[in-house]
N, C-alpha and C positions, 0 to 999 in steps of 0.2 A: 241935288243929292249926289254924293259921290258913291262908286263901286265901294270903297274903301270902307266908307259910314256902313254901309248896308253889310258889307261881311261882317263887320266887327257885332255888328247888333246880331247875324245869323250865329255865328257861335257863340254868342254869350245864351242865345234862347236855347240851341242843343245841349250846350252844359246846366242849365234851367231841368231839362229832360234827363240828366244823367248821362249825356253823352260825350264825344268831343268831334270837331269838325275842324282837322288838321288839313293846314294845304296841303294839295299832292304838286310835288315836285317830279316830274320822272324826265331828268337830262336823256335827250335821245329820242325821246317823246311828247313833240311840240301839239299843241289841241287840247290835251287831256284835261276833265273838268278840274276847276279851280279848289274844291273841299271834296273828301272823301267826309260823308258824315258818319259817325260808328253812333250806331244806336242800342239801346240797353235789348238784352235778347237776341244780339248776335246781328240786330239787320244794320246791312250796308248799304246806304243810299248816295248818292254822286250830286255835287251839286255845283253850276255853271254860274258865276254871279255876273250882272250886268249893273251897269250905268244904266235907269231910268230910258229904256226902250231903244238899248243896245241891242244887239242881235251878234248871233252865233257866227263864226266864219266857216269856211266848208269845213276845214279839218276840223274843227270844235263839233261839228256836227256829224261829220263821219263815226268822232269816237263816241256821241251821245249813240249814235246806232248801232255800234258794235258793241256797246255795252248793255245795250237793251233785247240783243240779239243772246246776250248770255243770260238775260234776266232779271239784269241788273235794271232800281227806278232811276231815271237822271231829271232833277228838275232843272229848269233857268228862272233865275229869279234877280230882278231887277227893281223890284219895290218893296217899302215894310208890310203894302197890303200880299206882294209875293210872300215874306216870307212870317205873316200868320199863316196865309193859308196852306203854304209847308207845314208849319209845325202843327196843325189843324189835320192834314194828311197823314202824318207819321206819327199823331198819338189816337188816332181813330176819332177824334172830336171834335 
């Protein structure tokens, strides 16, 4: 399974929910997670995708903790069983 397969199926399932899960780009700002997901009711959640039991590199995981240092939820998700249980999280079911 590719990174690639797996995001394409995460944002088709957030616009499913009424949302969109736009890459975040930020030149200057190497780490930063790969989708900002925007959810219906104003919430932001961040989300890191992997290859099938890839793992974080420090900078990726620095910014997962300063961003949860703000509040913000970051998930990593590296499977389709990842990312039901995302979208299982983010609509409370």
């Amino acid at each position: 399974m590719r990174e690639s397969a797996l995001e394409r199926r995460l944002v088709c399932e957030v616009e499913r929910l009424g949302g969109r899960a736009p890459k975040w780009a930020s030149p200057g700002s190497r780490g930063v997670p790969d989708r900002i997901v925007l959810l219906p009711g104003g919430r932001v959640v961040f989300v890191e995708m992997k290859r099938p039991g890839g793992r974080m590199s420090p900078l990726q995981q620095k910014w997962a903790r300063d961003l949860q240092a703000l509040g913000h939820r970051v998930y990593v998700i590296d499977s389709h069983e990842g990312i039901d249980r995302f979208i299982r999280e983010v609509t409370g079911g």
